[in-house]
C-alpha positions as CSV (number, residue, x, y, z in Angstrom):
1,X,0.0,0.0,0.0
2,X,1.6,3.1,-1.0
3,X,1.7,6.2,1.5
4,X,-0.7,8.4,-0.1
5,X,-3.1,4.9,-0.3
6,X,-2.5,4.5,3.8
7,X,-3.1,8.2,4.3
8,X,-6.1,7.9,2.3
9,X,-7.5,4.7,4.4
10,X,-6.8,6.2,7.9
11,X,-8.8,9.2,6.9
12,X,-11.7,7.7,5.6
13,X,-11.8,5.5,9.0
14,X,-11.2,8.2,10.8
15,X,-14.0,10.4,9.1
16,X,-16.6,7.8,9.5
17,X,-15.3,6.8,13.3
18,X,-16.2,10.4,13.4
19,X,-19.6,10.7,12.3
20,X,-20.6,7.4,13.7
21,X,-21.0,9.8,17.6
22,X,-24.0,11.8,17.7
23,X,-23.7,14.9,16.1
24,X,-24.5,18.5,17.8
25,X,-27.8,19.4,16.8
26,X,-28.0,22.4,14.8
27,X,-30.8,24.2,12.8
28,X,-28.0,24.8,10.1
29,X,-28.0,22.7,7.5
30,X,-24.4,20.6,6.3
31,X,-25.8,19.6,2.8
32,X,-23.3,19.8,0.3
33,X,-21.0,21.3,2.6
34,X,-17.2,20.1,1.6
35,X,-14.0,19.8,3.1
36,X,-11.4,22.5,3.5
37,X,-7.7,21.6,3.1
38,X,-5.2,24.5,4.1
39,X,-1.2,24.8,4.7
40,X,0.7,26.3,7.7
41,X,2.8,29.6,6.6
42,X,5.8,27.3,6.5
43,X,3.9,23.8,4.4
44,X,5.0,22.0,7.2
45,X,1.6,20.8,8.8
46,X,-1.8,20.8,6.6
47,X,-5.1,20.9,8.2
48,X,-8.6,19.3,6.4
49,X,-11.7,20.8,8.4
50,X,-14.8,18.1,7.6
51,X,-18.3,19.7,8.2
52,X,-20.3,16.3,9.9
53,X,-23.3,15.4,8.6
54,X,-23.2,14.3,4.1
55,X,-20.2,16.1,2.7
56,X,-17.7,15.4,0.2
57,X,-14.2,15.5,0.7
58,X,-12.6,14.0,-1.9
59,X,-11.7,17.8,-3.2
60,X,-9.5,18.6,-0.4
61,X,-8.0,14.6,-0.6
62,X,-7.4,15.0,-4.1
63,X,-5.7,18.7,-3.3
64,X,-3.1,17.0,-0.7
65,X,-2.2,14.3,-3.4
66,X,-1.3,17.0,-6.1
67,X,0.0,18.7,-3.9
68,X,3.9,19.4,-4.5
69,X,5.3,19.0,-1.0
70,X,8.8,19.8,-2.3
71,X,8.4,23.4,-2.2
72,X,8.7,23.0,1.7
73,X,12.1,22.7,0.9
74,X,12.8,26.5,-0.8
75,X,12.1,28.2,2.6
76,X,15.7,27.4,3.7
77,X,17.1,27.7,0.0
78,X,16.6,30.9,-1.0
79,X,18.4,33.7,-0.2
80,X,20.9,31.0,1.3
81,X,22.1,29.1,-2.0
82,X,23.1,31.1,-4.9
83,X,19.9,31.5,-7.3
84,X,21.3,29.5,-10.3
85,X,21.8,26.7,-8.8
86,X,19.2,26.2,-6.0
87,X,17.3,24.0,-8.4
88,X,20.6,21.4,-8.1
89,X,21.0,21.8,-4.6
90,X,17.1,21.2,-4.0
91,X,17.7,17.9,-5.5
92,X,20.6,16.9,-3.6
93,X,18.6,17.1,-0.8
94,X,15.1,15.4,-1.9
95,X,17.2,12.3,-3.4
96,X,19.0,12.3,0.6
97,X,15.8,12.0,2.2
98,X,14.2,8.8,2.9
99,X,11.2,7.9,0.8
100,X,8.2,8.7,2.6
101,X,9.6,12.2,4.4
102,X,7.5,14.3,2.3
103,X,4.3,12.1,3.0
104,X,1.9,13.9,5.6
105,X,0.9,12.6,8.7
106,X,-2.4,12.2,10.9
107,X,-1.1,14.2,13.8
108,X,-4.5,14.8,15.4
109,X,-8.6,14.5,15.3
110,X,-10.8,16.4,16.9
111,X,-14.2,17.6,16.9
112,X,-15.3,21.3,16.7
113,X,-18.6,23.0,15.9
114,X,-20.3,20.6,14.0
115,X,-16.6,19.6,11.8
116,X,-14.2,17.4,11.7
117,X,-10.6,18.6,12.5
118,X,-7.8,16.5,11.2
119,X,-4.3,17.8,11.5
120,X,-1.4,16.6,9.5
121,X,2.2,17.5,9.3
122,X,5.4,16.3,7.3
123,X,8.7,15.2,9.8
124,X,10.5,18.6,10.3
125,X,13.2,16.9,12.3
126,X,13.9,14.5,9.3
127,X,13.7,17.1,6.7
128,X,15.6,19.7,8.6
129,X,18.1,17.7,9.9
130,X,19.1,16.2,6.3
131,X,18.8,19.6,4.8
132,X,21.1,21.6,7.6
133,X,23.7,18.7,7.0
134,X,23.7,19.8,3.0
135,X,23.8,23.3,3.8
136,X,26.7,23.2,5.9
137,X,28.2,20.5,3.7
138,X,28.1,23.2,0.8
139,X,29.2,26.0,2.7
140,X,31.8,24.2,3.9
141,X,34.9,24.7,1.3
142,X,37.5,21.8,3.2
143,X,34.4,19.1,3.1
144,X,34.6,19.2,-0.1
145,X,37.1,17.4,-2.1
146,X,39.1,19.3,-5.1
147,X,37.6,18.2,-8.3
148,X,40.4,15.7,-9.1
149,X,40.1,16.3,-13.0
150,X,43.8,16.7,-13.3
151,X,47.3,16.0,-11.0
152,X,46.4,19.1,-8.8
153,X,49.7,20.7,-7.9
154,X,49.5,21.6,-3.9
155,X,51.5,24.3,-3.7
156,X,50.5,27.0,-6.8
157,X,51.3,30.4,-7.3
158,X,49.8,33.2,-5.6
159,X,47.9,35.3,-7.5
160,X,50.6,38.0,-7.0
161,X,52.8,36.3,-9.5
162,X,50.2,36.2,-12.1
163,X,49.0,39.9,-11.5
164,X,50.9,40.8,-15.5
165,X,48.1,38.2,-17.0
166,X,45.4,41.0,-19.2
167,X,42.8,38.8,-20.9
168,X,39.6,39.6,-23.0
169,X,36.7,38.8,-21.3
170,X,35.4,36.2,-22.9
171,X,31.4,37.4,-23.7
172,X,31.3,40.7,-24.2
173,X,28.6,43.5,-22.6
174,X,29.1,41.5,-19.4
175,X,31.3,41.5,-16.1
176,X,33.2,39.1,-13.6
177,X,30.5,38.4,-11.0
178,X,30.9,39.1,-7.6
179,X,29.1,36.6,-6.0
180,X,31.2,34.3,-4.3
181,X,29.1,31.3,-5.7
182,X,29.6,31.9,-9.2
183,X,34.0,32.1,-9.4
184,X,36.5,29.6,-8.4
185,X,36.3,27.7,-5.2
186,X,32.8,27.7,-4.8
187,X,31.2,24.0,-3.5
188,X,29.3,22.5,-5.8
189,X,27.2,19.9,-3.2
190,X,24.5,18.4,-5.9
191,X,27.9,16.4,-7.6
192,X,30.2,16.6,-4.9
193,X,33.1,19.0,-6.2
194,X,34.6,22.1,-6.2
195,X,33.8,24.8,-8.9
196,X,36.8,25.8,-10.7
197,X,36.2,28.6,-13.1
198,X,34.0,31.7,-13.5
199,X,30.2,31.7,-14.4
200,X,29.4,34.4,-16.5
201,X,25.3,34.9,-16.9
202,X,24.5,36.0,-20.4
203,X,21.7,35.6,-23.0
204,X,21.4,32.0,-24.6
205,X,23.1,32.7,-27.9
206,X,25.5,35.5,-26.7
207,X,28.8,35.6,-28.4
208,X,31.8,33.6,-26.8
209,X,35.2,34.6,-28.0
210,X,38.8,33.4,-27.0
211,X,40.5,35.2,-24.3
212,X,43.9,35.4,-25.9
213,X,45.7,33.9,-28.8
214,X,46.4,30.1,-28.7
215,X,45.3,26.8,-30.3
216,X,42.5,24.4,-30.3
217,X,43.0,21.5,-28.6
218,X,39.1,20.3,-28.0
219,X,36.2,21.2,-29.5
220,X,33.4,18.9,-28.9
221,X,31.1,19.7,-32.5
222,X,29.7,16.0,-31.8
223,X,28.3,16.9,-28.4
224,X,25.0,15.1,-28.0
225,X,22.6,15.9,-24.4
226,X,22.1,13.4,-21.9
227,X,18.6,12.4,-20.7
228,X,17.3,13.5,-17.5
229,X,17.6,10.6,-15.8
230,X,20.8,9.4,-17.2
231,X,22.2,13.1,-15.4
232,X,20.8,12.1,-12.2
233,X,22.1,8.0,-12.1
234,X,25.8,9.7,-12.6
235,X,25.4,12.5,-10.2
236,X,24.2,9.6,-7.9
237,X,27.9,8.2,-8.3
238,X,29.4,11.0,-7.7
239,X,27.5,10.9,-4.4
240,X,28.8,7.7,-4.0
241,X,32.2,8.1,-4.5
242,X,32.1,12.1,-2.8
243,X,33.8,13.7,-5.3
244,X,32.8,14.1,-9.4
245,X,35.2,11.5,-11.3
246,X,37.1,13.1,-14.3
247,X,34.8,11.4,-17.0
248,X,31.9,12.8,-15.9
249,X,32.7,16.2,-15.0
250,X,34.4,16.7,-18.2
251,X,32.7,14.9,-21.2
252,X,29.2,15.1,-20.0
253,X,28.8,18.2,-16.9
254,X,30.8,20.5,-18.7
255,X,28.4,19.9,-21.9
256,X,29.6,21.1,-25.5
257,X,32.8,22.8,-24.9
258,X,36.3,23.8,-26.2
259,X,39.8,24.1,-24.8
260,X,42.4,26.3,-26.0
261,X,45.9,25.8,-25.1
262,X,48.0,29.2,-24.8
263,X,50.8,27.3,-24.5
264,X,53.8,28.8,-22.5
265,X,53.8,32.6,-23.6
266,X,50.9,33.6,-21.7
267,X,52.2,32.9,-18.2
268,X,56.0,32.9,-18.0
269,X,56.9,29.3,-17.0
270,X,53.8,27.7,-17.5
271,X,51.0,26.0,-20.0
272,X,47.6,27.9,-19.8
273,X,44.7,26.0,-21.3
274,X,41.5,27.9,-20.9
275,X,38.0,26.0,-20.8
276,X,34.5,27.3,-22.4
277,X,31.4,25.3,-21.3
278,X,28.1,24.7,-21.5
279,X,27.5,26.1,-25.4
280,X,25.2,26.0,-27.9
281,X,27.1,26.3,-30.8
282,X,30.5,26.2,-32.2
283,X,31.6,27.8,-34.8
284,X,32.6,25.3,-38.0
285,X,36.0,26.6,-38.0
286,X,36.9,26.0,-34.8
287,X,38.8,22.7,-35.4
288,X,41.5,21.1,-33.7
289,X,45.0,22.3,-34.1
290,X,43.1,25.5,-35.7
291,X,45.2,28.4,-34.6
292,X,43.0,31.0,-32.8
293,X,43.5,34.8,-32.1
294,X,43.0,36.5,-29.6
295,X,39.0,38.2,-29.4
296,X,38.2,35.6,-31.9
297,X,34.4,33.8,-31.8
298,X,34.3,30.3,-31.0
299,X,30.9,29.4,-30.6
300,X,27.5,30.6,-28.4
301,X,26.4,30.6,-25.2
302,X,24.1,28.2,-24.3
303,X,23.1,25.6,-21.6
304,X,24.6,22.5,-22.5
305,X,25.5,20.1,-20.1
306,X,22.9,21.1,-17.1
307,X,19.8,20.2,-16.2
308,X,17.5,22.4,-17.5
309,X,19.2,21.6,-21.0
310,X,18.4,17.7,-20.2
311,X,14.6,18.6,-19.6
312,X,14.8,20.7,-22.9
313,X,14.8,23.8,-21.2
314,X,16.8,26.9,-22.6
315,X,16.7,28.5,-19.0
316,X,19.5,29.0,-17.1
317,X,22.1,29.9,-19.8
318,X,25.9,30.6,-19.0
319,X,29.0,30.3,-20.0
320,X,31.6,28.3,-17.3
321,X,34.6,30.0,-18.0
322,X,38.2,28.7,-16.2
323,X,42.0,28.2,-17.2
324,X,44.1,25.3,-16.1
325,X,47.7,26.3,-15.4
326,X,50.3,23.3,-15.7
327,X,54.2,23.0,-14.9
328,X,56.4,19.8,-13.8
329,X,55.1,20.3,-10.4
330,X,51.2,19.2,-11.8
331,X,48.6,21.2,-12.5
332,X,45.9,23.8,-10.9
333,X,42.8,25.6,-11.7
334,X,43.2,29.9,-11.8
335,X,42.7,31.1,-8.4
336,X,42.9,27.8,-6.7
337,X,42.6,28.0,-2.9
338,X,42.2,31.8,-2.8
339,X,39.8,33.3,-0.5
340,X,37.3,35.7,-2.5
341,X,38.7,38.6,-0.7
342,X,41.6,38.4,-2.6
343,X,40.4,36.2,-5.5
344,X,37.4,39.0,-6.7
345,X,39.4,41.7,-6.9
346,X,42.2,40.1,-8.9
347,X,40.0,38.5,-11.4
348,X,38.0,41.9,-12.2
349,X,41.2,43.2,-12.8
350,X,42.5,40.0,-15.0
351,X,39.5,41.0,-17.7
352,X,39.6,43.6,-20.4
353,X,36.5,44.8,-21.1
354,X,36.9,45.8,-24.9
């Protein structure tokens, strides 16, 4: 018997339980009088008020089944997880929580003036508890492993010896966002990494152009979307394993994408490769081994690679900008480790706006 079935049983029993006692008389009449179903300020409790006597209340039954419990979850989401990716975060959590902890519960019956009173309510100690361990899971940068996508060097540079680096930014009409979520560093709980590069918000089909000269070295033309479904089975694994394996964070998160390789010019004693995600497009010239200048278009903006472009969606449109800086020691992602005091104002000052 499934919840809702159980839920629906024990309140049919308990209705008729309830109008099997003598009634209150009353010179007012209940014909046709129907139940009332209504939500606490916080959708954590539900009340149904049955008028005795014949009624209907298979309206307000029918309500609670269509009812889309989840949304009790947005209350401690927004304005506490960065906007663009609350969606991912919210589904961290509901896969986390055991099956039935958004099914309401009989609480309480009573009777009151002639009606029926049955109080429900979901388990706030269960939901709370597994969404608090998220939060702080998220907001907790040493929890969460360093995306191991490459051999992570442990000791890189400080951003004062890369303060000479002048780039294009790479959409133009748009700046380096200052929210904390959205640059290097950031957690990323729903697939158990670390976010590595910048996220700039732009207009699905903006124009994406190559931050300096270089060559390409990747350029995924062939990219085909994932289903729905498929997305979430592998960011189950990576919920297994607590941390998102190279494969999947590069040839299917990532989406359509190409890497440029700068080679060793760019940043005296090193190989910069930078990395453009998520697109729409690329451009047909834009071939491996294709030399590229510097301000040069390489494709469009899109959503490739995320969930919304899974449930064939063209919300939520970026670009996932970040550069990969390699010597004989390993390799690190641009503003690795740095704190966003520091890290913010050096990469508003990395971009040209031209």
């Amino acid at each position: 018997m499934t919840p809702f079935n159980k839920l629906l049983y024990l309140l049919i029993l308990t209705f008729f339980i309830g109008c099997s006692t003598s009634p209150t008389v009353s010179t007012q009449s209940t014909t046709n009088k129907i139940s009332i179903l209504t939500f606490s300020e916080d959708k954590l409790s539900a009340t149904i008020t049955i008028p005795n006597g014949p009624n209907a209340f298979e309206q307000a039954l029918h309500q609670l089944m269509e009812h889309d419990n989840t949304i009790v979850l947005d209350q401690y989401l927004y304005g506490v997880v960065e906007n663009s990716i609350v969606s991912e975060i919210k589904d961290v959590i509901i896969n986390s929580l055991p099956e039935d902890a958004l099914d309401f519960r009989i609480k309480s019956f009573s009777s009151i003036n002639n009606s029926s009173i049955i109080n429900l309510e979901l388990n706030r100690n269960q939901i709370e508890s597994t969404v608090y361990r998220i939060l702080k899971k998220y907001n907790s940068l040493e929890k969460i492993p360093i995306l191991p996508l490459f051999s992570i060097s442990k000791t890189p540079p400080t951003l004062q010896d890369l303060n000479n680096i002048k780039l294009l930014i790479p959409c133009i009409d748009t700046k380096v966002p200052d929210q904390q979520l959205l640059l290097p560093n950031a957690p990323r709980a729903y697939r158990n990494g670390t976010h590595r590069g910048i996220d700039f918000y732009v207009n699905w089909g903006s124009s994406v152009r190559s931050v300096a000269d270089g060559v390409v070295v990747r350029a995924e033309h062939g990219y085909q979307e994932m289903e729905a479904d498929f997305r979430l089975d592998v960011l189950n694994d990576t919920k297994i394993l607590g941390r998102t394996p190279s494969d999947i964070f590069e040839h299917l998160l990532l989406g359509q994408a190409v890497y440029i390789d700068h080679g060793f010019d760019l940043i005296s004693g090193f190989r910069a490769v930078s990395i453009y995600a998520h697109l729409s497009h690329i451009n047909s010239n834009i071939k491996i081994g294709s030399k590229i200048n510097r301000g040069q278009e390489i494709g469009k903006s899109g959503n490739s690679g995320t969930e919304d472009s899974t449930l064939k969606k063209k919300t939520g449109a970026h670009l996932h900008w970040e550069m990969i800086l390699q010597n004989k020691e390993g390799e690190y992602y641009l503003g690795q480790g740095e704190k966003y005091d520091v890290l913010y104002p050096f990469i508003k000052n990395l971009f040209l706006d031209i």
